[in-house]
GUVEXBA-683485 format. One line per field, with one value per residue (C-alpha): residue number from 1; chain; y, x, z. Coordinates in Angstrom, 1 decimal, decimal comma. Example, Ala and Ser with C-alpha at 12.3 -4.5 7.8 and 13.67 -1.06 7.14 Angstrom:
pos: (1 / 2)
unit: (A / A)
north: (-4,5 / -1,1)
east: (12,3 / 13,7)
up: (7,8 / 7,1)
This chain:
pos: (1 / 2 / 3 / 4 / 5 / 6 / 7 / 8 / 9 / 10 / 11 / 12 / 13 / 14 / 15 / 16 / 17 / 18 / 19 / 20 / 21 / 22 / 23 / 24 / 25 / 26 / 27 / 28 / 29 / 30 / 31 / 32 / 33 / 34 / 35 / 36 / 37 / 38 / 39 / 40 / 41 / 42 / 43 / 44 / 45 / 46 / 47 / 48 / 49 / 50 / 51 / 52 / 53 / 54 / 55 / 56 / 57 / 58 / 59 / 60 / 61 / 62 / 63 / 64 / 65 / 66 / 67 / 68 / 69 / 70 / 71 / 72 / 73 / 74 / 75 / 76 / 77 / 78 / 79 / 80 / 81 / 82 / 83 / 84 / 85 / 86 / 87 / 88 / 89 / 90 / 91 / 92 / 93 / 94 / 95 / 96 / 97 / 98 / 99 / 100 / 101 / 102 / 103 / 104 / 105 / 106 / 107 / 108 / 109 / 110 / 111 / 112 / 113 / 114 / 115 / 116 / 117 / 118 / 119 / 120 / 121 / 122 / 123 / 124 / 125 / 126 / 127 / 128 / 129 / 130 / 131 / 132 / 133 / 134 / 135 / 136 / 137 / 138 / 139 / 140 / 141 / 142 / 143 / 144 / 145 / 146 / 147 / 148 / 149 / 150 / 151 / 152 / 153 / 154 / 155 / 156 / 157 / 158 / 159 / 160 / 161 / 162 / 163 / 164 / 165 / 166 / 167 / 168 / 169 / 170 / 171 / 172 / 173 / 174 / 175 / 176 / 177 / 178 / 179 / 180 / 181 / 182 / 183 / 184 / 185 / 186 / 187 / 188 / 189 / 190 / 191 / 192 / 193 / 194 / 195 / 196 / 197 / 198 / 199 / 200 / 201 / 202 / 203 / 204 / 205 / 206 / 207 / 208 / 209 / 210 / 211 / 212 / 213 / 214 / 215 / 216 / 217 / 218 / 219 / 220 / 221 / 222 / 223 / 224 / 225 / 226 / 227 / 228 / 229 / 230 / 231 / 232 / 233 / 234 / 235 / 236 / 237 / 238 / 239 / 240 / 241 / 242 / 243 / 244 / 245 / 246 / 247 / 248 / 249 / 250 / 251 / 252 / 253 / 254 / 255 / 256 / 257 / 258 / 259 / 260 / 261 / 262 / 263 / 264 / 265 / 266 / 267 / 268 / 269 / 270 / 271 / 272 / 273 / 274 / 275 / 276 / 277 / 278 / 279 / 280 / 281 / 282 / 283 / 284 / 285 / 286 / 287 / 288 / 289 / 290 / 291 / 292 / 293 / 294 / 295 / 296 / 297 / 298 / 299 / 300 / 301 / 302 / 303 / 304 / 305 / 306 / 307 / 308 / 309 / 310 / 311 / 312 / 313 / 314 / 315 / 316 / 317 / 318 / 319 / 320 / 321 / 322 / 323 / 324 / 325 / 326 / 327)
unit: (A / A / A / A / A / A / A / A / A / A / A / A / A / A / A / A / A / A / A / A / A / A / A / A / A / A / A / A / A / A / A / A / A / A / A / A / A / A / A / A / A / A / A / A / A / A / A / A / A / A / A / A / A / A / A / A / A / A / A / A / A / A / A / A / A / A / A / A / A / A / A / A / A / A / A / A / A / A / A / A / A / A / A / A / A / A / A / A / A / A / A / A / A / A / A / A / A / A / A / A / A / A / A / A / A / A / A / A / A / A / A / A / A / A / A / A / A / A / A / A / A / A / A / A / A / A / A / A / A / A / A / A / A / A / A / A / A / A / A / A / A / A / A / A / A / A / A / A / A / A / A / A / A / A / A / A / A / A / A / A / A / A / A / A / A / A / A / A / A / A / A / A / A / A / A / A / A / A / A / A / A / A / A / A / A / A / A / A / A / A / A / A / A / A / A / A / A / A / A / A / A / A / A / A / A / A / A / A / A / A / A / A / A / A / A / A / A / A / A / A / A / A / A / A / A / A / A / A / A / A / A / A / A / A / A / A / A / A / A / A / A / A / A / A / A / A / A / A / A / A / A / A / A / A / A / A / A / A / A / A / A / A / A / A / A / A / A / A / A / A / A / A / A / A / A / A / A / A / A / A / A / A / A / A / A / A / A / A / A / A / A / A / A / A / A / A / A / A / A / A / A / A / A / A / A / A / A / A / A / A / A / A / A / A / A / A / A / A / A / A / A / A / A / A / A / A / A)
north: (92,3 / 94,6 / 98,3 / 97,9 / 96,2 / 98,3 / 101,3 / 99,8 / 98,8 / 102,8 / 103,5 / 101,5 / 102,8 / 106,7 / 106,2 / 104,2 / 107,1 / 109,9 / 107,8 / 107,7 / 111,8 / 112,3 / 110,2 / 112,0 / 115,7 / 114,6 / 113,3 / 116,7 / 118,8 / 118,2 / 121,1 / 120,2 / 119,6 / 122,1 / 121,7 / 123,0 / 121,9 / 122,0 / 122,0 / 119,6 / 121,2 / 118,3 / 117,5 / 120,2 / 117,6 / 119,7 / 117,1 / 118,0 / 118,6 / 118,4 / 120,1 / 121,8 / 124,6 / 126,1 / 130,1 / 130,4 / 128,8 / 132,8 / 134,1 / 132,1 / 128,8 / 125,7 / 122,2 / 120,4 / 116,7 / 115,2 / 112,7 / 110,0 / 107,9 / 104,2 / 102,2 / 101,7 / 105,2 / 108,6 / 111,9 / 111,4 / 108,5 / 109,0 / 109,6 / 111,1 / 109,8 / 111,2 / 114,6 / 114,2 / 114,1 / 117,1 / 119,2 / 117,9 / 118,8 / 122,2 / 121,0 / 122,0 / 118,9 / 117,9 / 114,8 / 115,2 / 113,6 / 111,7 / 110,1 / 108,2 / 104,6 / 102,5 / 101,1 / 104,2 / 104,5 / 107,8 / 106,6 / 103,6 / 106,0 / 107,4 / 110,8 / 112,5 / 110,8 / 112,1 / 115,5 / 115,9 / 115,7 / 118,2 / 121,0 / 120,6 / 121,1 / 124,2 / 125,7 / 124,9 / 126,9 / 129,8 / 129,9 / 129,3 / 130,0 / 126,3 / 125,6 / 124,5 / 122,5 / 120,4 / 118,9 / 115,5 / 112,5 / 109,6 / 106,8 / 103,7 / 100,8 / 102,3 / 105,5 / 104,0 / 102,8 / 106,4 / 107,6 / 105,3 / 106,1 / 110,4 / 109,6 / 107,7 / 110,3 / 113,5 / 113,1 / 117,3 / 117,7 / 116,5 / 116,3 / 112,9 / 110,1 / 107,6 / 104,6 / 102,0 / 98,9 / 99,6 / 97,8 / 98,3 / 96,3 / 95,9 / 93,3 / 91,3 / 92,4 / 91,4 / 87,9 / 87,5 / 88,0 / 85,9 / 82,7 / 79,3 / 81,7 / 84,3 / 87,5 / 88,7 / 92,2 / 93,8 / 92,4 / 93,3 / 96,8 / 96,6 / 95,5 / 98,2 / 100,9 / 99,4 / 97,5 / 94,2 / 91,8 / 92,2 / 90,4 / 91,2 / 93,4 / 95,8 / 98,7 / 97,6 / 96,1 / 99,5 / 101,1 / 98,5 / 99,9 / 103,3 / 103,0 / 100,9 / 102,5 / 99,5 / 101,3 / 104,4 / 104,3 / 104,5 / 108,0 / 108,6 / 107,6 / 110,5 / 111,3 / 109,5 / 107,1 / 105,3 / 102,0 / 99,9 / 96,6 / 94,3 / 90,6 / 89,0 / 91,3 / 89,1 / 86,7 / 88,4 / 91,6 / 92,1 / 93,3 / 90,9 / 91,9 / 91,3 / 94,8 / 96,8 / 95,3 / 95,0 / 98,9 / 98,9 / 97,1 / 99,5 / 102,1 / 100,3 / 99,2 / 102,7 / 103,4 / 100,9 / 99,4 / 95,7 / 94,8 / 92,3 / 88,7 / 86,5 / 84,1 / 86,2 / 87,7 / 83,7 / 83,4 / 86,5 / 85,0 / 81,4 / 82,0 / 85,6 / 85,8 / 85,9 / 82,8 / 84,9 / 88,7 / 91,4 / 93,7 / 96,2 / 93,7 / 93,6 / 97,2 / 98,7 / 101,5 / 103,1 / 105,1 / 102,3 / 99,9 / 96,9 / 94,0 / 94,7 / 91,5 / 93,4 / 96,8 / 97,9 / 101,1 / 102,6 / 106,0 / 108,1 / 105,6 / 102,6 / 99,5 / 98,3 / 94,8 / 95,2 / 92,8 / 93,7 / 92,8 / 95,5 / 98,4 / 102,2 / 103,6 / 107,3 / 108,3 / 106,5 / 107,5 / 111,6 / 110,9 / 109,7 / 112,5 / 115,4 / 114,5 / 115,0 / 118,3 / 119,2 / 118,5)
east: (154,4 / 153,0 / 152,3 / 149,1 / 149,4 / 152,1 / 150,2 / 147,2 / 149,1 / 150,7 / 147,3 / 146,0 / 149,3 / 148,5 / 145,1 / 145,7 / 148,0 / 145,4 / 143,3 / 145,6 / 146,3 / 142,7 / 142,5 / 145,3 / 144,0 / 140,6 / 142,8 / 144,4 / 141,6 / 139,7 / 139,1 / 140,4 / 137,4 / 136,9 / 136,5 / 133,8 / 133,2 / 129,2 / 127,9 / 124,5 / 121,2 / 121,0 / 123,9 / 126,1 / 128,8 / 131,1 / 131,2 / 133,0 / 131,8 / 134,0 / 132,4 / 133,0 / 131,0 / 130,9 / 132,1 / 128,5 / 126,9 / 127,6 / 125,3 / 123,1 / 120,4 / 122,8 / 121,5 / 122,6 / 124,1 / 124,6 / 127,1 / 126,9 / 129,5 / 129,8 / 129,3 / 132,5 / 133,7 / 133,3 / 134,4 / 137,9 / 136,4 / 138,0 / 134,6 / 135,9 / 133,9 / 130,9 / 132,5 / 133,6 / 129,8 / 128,8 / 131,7 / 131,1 / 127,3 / 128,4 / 126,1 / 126,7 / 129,0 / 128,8 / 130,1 / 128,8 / 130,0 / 127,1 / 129,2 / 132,0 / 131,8 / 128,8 / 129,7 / 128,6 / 125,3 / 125,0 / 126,4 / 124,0 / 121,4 / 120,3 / 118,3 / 121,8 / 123,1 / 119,7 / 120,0 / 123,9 / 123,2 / 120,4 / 122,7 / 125,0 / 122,6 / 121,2 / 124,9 / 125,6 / 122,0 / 123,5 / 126,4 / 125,5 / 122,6 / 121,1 / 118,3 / 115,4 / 114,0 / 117,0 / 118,3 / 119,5 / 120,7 / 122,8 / 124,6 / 126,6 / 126,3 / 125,9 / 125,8 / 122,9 / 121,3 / 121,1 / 119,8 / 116,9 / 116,5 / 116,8 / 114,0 / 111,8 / 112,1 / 112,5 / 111,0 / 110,2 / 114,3 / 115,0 / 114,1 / 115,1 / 117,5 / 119,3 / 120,3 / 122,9 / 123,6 / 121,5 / 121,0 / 117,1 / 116,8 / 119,2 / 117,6 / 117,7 / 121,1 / 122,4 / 121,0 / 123,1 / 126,3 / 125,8 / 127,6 / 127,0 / 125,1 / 128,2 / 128,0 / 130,6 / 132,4 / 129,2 / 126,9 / 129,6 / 129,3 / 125,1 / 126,2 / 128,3 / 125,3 / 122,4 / 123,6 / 121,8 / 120,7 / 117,3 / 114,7 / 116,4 / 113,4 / 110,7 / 112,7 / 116,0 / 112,9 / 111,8 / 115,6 / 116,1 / 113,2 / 113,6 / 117,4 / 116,0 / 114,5 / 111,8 / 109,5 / 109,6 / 110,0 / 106,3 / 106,3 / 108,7 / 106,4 / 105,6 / 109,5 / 111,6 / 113,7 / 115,9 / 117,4 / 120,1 / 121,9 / 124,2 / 122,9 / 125,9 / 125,9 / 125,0 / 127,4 / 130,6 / 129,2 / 128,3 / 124,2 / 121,9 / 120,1 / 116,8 / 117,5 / 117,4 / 114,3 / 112,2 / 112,8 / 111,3 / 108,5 / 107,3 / 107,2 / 105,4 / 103,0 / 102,5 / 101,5 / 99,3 / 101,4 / 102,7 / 105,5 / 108,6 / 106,9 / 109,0 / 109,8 / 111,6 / 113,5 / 114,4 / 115,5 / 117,3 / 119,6 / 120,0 / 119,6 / 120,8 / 118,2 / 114,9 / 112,8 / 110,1 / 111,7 / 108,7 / 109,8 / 110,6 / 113,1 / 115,3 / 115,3 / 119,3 / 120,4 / 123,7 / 124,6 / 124,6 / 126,7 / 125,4 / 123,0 / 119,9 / 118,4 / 115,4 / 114,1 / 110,5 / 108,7 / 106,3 / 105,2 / 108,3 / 110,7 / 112,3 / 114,2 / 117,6 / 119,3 / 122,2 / 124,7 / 127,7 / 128,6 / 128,9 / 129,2 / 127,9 / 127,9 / 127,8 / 126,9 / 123,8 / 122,8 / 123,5 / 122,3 / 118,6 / 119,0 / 119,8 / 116,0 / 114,2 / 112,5 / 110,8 / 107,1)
up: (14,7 / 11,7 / 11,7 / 12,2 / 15,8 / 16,7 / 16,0 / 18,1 / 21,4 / 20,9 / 20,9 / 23,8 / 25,8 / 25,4 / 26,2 / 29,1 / 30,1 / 29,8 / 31,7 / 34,4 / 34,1 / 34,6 / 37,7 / 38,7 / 37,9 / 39,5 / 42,6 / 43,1 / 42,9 / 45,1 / 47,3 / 51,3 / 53,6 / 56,2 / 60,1 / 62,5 / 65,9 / 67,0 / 70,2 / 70,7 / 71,8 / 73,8 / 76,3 / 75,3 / 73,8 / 71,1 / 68,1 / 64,8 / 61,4 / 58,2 / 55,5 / 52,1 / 49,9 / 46,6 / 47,0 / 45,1 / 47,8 / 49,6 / 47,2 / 46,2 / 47,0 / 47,1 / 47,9 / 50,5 / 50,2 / 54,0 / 54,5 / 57,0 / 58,4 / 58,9 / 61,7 / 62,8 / 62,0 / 63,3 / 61,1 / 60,2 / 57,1 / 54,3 / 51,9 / 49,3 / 46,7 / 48,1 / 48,6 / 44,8 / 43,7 / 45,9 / 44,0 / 41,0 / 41,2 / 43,3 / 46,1 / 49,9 / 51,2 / 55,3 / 57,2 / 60,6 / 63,8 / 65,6 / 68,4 / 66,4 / 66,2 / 67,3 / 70,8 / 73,6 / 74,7 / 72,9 / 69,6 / 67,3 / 66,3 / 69,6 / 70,6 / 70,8 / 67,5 / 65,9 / 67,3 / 66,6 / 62,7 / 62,9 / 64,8 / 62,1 / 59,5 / 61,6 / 61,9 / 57,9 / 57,3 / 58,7 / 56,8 / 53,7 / 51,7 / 51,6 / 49,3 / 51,6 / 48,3 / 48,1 / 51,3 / 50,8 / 53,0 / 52,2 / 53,7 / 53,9 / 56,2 / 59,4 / 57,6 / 55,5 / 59,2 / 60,2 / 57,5 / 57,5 / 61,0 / 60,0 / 57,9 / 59,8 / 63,0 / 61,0 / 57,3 / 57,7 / 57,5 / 54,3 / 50,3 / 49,9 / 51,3 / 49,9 / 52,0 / 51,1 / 52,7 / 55,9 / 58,9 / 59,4 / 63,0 / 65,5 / 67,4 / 64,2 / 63,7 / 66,8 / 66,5 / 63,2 / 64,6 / 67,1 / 66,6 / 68,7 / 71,1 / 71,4 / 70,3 / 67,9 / 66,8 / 65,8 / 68,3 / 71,1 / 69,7 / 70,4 / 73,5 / 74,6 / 73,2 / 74,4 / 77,5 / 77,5 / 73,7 / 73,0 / 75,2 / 78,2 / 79,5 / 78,4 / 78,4 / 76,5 / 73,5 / 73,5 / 72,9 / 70,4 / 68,6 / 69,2 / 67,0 / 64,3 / 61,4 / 60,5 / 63,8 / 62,0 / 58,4 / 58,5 / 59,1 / 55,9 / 53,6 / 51,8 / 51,6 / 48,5 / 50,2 / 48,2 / 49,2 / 48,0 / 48,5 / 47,1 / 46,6 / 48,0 / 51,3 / 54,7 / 52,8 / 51,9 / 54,0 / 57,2 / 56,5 / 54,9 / 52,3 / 54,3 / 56,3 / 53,2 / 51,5 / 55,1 / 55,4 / 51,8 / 53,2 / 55,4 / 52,9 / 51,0 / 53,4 / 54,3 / 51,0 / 50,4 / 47,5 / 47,3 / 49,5 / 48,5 / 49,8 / 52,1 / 49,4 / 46,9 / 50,2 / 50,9 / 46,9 / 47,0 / 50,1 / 49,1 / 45,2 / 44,8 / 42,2 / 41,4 / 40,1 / 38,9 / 38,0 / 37,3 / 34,3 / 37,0 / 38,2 / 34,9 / 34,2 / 33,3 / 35,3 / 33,3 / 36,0 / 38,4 / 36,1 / 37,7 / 37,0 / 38,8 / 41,0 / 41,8 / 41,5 / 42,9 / 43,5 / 46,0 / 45,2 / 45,2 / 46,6 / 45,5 / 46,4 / 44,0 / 44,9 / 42,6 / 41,7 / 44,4 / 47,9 / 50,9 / 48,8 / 47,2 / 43,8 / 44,7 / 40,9 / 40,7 / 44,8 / 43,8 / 40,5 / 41,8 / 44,5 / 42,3 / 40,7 / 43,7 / 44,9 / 48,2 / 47,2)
């Protein structure tokens, strides 16, 4: 071995240990999340509410980044890469409760779910000095499910939303993970929320619609809603990419632009790619770091199927977010 290569892996090896230092430094400082219980304006239920703000945020207007957790989780998620972004970006950072994990009546996006994120936004407006211009939403899988349905029931709350990963219709939903006729873990969880599967009678059809965000998205669609899967989700996930880009759809349709037609949906899930990609459809986003499947636009919202499974990129979601202003 020459100079010249030893001086290259030398190279290679101190890099590789700043690398590490920084990941290390970034680790460690991280400021410690903060607890808050909340009562709901609706039952009464104390839920709690971890949370984080800059010392600025005192003083002066500070947006707001909400924080939603998945399906299966309640609070206690470890979503530290979100709350990196808000610190980062010295935005306002809260992770409400809305009834844990998906299997109670009240949990899965009902009335009390709904209403449990809102107190906490009301209680973190009175301590800090929010900036009413800038309140943003965002989540993952369940998370991303909620935050659909946020939008879709209460567009006037928020600046924009981002939605990863979302499960759009739980009827639909259900169905999928159902195998041979049996439900399975996710459709046992429906069960245990909504009581009976879908069909069962007028009234459990109109609870199913009532949680899932393709009845309401229609109201959203003058609110940027920004939606995101990964191709191989439905597959190596649990969501099928179908949820995301029929929640697209009714944006769209709301907004009198062109929807995403049933056959590139079809070669999306079978193919994982396009036959036919528009230019919109091969566009790069750095931020995102992914090969884009499909990318389309309907006024101020948009629809990415990246390449990626069941997954986030919080940089590109905060990133999109941080450009968005209350109009």
């Amino acid at each position: 071995m020459n100079r010249i290569q030893i001086t290259a892996i030398l190279l290679l090896l101190s890099q590789a240990t700043r690398l590490v230092a920084d990941d290390v430094a970034s680790e460690t400082v991280l400021p410690q999340l903060q607890t808050m219980t909340v009562t709901s304006s609706l039952d009464g239920s104390d839920e709690p509410v971890r949370y984080w703000a800059p010392e600025s945020a005192n003083e002066t207007l500070t947006p707001l980044l909400v924080f939603l957790h998945s399906w299966s989780s309640d609070v206690r998620q470890d979503n530290s890469k979100w709350h990196r972004e808000a610190v980062a970006r010295n935005w306002v950072y809260l992770h409400p409760n809305f009834r844990g994990a998906n299997q109670t009546p009240k949990a899965t996006g009902s009335k009390f779910a709904r209403q449990d994120i809102l107190d906490a936004m009301n209680v973190i407006r009175k301590q800090y000095r929010i900036d009413p211009d800038r309140v943003y939403l965002a989540g993952v899988s369940g998370g991303g499910h909620m935050a659909m349905l946020m939008a879709g029931h209460h567009p006037d709350q928020f600046t924009a939303v981002s939605a990863w990963v979302g499960i759009s219709d739980l009827a639909d939903w259900y169905q999928f993970h159902c195998r041979n006729g049996e439900p399975q873990k996710y459709a046992k969880m429906i069960l245990k929320s909504l009581g009976q599967p879908p069909g069962s009678d007028a009234e459990t059809d109109a609870d199913y619609r009532d949680r899932s965000p393709v009845f309401h998205l229609q109201h959203a669609a003058r609110l940027p809603v920004d939606l995101w899967a990964g191709v191989n989700d439905g597959h190596a996930g649990s969501v099928p990419v179908s949820h995301t880009l029929k929640a697209y759809n009714v944006l769209a349709a709301a907004q009198g632009a062109p929807t995403v037609t049933d056959v590139e949906m079809e070669q999306l899930w079978t193919d994982r790619k396009l036959k036919l990609p528009t230019d919109e459809d091969t566009v790069t986003d750095a931020t995102l770091g992914r090969e884009i499947r499909l990318r389309r636009t309907a006024g101020a919202s948009r629809v990415t199927i990246f390449e990626g499974g069941h997954e986030s990129i919080p940089a590109a979601a905060c990133e999109w977010l941080a450009n968005q202003h209350r109009r």
